[in-house]
C-alpha positions, 0 to 999 in steps of 0.5 A, a space after each residue: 460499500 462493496 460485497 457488504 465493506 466499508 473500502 476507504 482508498 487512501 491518496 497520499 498527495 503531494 502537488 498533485 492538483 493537476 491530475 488528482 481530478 482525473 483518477 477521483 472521477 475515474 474512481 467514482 465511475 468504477 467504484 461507486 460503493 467506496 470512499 476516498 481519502 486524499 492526504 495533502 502532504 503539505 502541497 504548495 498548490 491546490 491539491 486540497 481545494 481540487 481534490 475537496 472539488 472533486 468529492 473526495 474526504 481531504 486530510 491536510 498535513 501541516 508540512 511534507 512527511 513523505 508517503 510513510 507519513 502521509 499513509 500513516 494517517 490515513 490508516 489512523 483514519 481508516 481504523 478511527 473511522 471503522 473502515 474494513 478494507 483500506 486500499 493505497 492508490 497513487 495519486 499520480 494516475 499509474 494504479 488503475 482501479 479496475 484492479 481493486 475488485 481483484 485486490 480484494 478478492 485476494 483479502 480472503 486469503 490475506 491480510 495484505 494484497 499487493 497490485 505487483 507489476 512483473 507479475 504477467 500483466 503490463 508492460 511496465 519495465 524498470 532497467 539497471 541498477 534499479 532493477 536489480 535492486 528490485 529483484 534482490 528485495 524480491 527473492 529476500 522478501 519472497 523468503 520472509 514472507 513465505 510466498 512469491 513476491 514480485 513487486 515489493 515497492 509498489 504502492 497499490 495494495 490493499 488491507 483488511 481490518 485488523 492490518 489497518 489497526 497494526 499500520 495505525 499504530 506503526 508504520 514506518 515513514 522513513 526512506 522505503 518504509 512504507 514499501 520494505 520495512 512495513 511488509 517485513 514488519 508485518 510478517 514477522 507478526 504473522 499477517 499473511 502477505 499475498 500478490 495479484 498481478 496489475 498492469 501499471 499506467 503512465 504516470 499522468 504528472 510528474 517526471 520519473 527519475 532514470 539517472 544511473 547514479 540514483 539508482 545506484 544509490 537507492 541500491 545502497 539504500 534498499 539494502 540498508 532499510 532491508 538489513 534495518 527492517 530484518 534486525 529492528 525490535 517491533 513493539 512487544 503491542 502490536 504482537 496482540 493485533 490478531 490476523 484475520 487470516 490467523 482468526 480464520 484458520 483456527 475457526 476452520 479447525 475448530 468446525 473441522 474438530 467438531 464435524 
């Protein structure tokens, strides 16, 4: 536990044996009081066995759904297993976790915190098309979500209780989902969406994609999965997940009625 929370920190992983040991130990020594989930994606190598090694709660999916669907089921365990606070971290070693206390001091004010690079921390640069792309979702979610948004693609982000229902029952595992249309979807049902500024780290494995022509292309598709995400209908249910923001607020009134 942390500050009297249950914290669940979900690890969606696809063949990540090679560096799951070194961020599940580095969790462990710098957030003693929360829980680890690793989702093997449907790894073709030793990422369960390593991250079970290691301590961690494992999870296997059959085959490889993507991150969508990876997270998916870690906030159905998250809420199945009476969690209050969920946060997604990679499995890649970028998200350091000594940014988590910070992420859940912004849960106060909302329901969802984002770890945004460009934010005043680090020196993490994206070039390119890419990089306009970003910007672009940038100022359209900035506007959505009626606050200042940065970083609206990173993974290291951090939900309360009753967002951790809501991504339960819905949260996208198409292309971009899990980063654009779960936080569009999350907005226009009144959850609250706020920023802390991270610095991010070089990636421990893997190799990042820096072709042109890629980053050509997910311009194209940031911008459909946007357009997708503004105009598609949400389940009339998830509409009766109350915010824990929405629930604060009206309690503020309430005392202040009173007084």
């Amino acid at each position: 536990m942390i500050d009297g929370k249950r914290v669940l920190i979900i690890l969606p992983a696809w063949n990540e044996a090679e560096g799951l040991p070194k961020i599940l130990h580095e969790i462990q020594q710098k957030l003693p009081g929360v829980d680890t989930l690793v989702v093997d994606d449907g790894s073709v190598d030793n990422t369960a066995a390593v991250a079970a090694a290691a301590g961690s709660r494992v999870a296997q999916l059959p085959y490889n759904l993507g991150v969508g669907g990876a997270m998916r089921f870690g906030y159905r365990y998250a809420h199945l297993h009476g969690y209050d606070v969920a946060i997604q971290c990679d499995a890649d070693g970028q998200h350091d976790p000594a940014y988590v206390p910070a992420l859940l001091e912004k849960l106060q004010e909302a329901d969802l915190v984002i770890g945004a690079r460009f934010a005043g921390q680090g020196s993490y640069k994206v070039r390119g098309p890419r990089s306009w792309a970003m910007k672009l979702l940038s100022v359209v979610l900035s506007r959505v979500t009626r606050t200042r948004l940065t970083d609206t693609t990173s993974g290291f982000k951090a939900c309360n209780k009753p967002m951790i229902e809501f991504f339960s029952q819905w949260y996208p595992v198409e292309y971009l989902g899990d980063t654009i249309e779960s936080m569009v979807g999350a907005a226009r049902c009144g959850f609250v969406i706020r920023q802390v500024p991270v610095a991010m780290r070089e990636r421990t494995t893997g190799t990042p994609s820096a072709s042109p022509i890629k980053a050509t292309i997910y311009l194209a598709r940031a911008g459909l999965v946007l357009l997708l995400a503004m105009i598609r209908r949400m389940p009339k249910h998830l509409k009766t997940i109350e915010p824990a923001t929405r629930t604060a607020a009206a309690s503020r009134r309430e005392l202040v009625g009173k007084a």
